[in-house]
C-alpha positions as CSV (number, residue, x, y, z in Angstrom):
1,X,59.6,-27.5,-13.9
2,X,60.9,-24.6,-11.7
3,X,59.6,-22.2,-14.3
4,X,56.4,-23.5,-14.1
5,X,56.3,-23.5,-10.1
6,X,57.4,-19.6,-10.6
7,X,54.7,-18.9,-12.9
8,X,51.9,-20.6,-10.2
9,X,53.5,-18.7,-7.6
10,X,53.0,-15.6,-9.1
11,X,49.6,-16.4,-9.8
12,X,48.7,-17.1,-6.6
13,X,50.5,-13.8,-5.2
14,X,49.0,-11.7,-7.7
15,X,44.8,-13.4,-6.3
16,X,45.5,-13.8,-3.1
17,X,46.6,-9.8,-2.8
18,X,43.5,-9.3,-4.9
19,X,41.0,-10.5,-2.3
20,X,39.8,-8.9,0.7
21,X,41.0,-9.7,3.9
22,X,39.2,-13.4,5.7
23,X,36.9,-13.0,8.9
24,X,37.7,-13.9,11.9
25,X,37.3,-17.0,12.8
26,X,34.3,-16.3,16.0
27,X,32.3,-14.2,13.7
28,X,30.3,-17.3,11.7
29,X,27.8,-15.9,9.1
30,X,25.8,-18.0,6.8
31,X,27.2,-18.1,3.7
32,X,25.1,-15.6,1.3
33,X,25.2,-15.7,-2.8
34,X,27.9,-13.7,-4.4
35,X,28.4,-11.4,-7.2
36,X,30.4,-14.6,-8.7
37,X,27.4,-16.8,-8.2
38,X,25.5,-14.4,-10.3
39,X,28.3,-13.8,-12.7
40,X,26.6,-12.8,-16.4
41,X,28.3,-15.8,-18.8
42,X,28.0,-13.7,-21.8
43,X,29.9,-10.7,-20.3
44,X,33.0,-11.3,-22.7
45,X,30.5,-10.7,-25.6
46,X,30.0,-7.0,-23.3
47,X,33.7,-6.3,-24.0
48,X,34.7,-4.4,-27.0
49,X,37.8,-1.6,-25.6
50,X,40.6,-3.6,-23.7
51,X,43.7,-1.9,-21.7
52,X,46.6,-4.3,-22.0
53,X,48.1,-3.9,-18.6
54,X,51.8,-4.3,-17.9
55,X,53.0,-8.0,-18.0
56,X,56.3,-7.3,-16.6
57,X,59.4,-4.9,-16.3
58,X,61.9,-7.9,-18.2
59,X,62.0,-7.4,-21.8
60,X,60.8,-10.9,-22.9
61,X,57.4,-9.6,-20.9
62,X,57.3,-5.9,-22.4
63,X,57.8,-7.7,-26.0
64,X,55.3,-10.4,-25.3
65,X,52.6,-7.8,-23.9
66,X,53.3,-5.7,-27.3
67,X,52.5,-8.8,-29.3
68,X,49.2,-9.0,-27.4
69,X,48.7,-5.6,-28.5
70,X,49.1,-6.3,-31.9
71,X,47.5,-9.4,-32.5
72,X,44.3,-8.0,-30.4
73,X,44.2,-5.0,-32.9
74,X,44.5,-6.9,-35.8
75,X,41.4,-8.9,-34.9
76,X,39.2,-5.6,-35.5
77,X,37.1,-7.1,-32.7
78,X,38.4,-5.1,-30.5
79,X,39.2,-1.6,-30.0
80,X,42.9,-1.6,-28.0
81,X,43.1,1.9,-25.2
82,X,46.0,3.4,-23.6
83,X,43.7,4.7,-21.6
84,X,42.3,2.2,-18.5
85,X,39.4,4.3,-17.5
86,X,37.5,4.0,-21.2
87,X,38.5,0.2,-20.8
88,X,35.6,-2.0,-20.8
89,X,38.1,-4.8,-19.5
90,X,41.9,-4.9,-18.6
91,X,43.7,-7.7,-20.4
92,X,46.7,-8.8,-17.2
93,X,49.3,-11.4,-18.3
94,X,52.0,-13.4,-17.0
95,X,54.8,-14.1,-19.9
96,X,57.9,-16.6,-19.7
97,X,60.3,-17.5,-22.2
98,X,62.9,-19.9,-21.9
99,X,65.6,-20.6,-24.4
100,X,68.1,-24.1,-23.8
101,X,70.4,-26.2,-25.5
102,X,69.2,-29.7,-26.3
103,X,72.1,-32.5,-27.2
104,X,71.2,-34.9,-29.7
105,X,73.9,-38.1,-30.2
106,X,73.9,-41.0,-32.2
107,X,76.3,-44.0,-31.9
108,X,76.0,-47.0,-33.8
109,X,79.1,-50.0,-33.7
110,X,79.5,-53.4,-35.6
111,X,82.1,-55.8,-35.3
112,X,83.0,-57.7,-38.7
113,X,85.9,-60.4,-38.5
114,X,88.8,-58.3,-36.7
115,X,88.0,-54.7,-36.7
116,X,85.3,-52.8,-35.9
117,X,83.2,-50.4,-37.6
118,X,81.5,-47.7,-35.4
119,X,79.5,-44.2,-36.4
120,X,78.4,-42.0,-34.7
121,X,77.8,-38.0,-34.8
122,X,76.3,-35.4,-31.8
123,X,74.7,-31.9,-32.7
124,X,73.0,-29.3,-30.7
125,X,69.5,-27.7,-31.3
126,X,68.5,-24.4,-29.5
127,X,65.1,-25.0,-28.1
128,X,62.8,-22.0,-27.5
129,X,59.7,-22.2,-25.5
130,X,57.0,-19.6,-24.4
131,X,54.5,-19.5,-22.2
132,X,51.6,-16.9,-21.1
133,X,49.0,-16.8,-19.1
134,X,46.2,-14.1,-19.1
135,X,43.2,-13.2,-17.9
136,X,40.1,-10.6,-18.9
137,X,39.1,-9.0,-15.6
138,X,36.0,-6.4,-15.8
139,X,36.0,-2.7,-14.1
140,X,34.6,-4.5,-11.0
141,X,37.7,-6.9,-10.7
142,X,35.9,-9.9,-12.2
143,X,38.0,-12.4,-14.1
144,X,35.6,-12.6,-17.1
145,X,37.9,-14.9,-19.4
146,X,41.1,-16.4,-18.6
147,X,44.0,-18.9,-21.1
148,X,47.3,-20.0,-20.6
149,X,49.3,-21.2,-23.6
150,X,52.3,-22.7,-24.9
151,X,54.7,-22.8,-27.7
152,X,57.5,-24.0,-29.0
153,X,57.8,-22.2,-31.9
154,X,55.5,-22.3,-35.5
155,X,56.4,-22.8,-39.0
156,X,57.0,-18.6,-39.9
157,X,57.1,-17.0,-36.2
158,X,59.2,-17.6,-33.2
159,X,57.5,-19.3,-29.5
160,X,56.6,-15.7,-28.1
161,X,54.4,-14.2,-31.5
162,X,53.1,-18.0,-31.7
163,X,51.8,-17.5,-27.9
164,X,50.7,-14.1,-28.2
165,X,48.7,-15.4,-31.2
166,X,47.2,-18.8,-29.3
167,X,46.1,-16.7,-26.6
168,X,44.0,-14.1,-29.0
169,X,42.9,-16.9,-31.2
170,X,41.2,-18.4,-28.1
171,X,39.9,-15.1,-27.0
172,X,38.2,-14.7,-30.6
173,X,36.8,-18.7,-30.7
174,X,35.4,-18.0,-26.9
175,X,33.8,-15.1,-28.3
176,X,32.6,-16.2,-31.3
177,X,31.4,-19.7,-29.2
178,X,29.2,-16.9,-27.0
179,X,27.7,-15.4,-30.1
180,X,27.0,-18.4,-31.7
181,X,28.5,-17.4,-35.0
182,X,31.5,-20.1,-34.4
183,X,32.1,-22.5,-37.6
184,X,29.5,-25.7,-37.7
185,X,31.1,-28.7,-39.1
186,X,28.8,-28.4,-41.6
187,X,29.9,-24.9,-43.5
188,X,33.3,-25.5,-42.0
189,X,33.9,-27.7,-44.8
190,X,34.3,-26.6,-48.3
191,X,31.5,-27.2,-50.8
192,X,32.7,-29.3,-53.8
C-alpha cells in the first residue's frame, strides 16, 4: 500500500512541476480551447524514434529502463535513440520492485480414543512483484500514450522483464488498434 501511495506521489510531483504556473485568482478569462482539446488521436501512429529517458538513479530503475530498451528494439517498430533531439517521443517511466517473504502454515489435529494425532508443516515463498508506469510524451510535452503494469513474475522471466514486456506489448496493441491492422476474431483463430 505504501509503495503504491509513493508511486502516485511521484506522479503527481513529476505533472504538477510540468505545468505552468495558475492565474491569479482576480484575473477571470473565459476559458478558450486548448492544444489538448485538439489533441491529434492518431499521433502514437506519428512516432517511430523514442529516447528512453532516465527512470531512476536505484538499480532496480536503471535495470527496468534497460529492459524497456530492449523489448522496444526488439519490436522493430521502433527505432530506439540515445539521442533526445532526433526523438519523435520520449518514453518517461516510473519503476518499483518489491521483493517479501510470504509464510504459508498448515495445521491439521484429530483426536482418536486417548491420544491425538496432529500435522502440520510451515514454509516460506519469496514473493517478487514489479510495477511500472510510463508514459509517451511528444517534443511539445504532450502525453501521447500512457500504461501502468504489474507482475508477479511469468513462467520463463522474473516480475521486472515480465513488466517491461506488458508495458511494450500494450504500446504495440495500442498501435496496431490505431492502424487498424490489430487481430479480428475472425483470422485470430486458426483455420482447420
Amino acid at each position: 500500500m505504501l509503495a503504491h501511495l509513493l508511486i502516485i506521489a511521484s506522479l503527481l510531483l513529476q505533472t504538477s512541476t510540468s505545468q505552468p504556473a495558475a492565474k491569479s485568482p482576480t484575473s477571470r478569462v473565459a476559458p478558450t480551447t486548448t492544444k489538448d482539446t485538439d489533441a491529434d488521436p492518431a499521433a502514437l501512429l506519428k512516432v517511430k524514434r523514442v529516447y528512453v529517458d532516465s527512470f531512476g538513479d536505484d538499480a532496480i530503475s536503471r535495470e527496468l529502463q534497460s529492459m524497456i530498451v530492449s523489448s522496444l528494439t526488439e519490436t522493430k517498430r521502433f527505432r530506439v535513440t540515445e539521442n533526445r533531439e532526433r526523438a519523435d517521443a520520449i518514453l518517461k517511466g516510473v519503476a518499483l520492485e518489491k521483493t517479501a517473504q510470504e509464510l504459508h502454515a498448515y495445521s491439521e489435529g484429530t483426536v482418536a480414543g486417548r491420544g491425538a494425532i496432529s500435522d502440520s508443516s510451515a514454509h516460506t515463498e519469496t514473493v517478487n512483484e514489479a510495477k511500472l508506469s510510463v508514459r509517451l510524451v511528444n517534443p511539445d510535452g504532450d502525453v501521447i500514450w500512457t500504461s501502468t503494469q504489474e507482475s508477479k513474475g511469468a513462467k520463463y522471466k522474473g516480475a521486472s522483464a515480465d513488466v517491461a514486456d506488458k508495458c511494450v506489448k500494450k504500446l504495440l496493441r495500442d498501435v496496431e488498434k490505431l492502424e487498424g491492422t490489430g487481430p479480428t476474431p475472425a483470422s485470430a483463430s486458426p483455420q482447420k
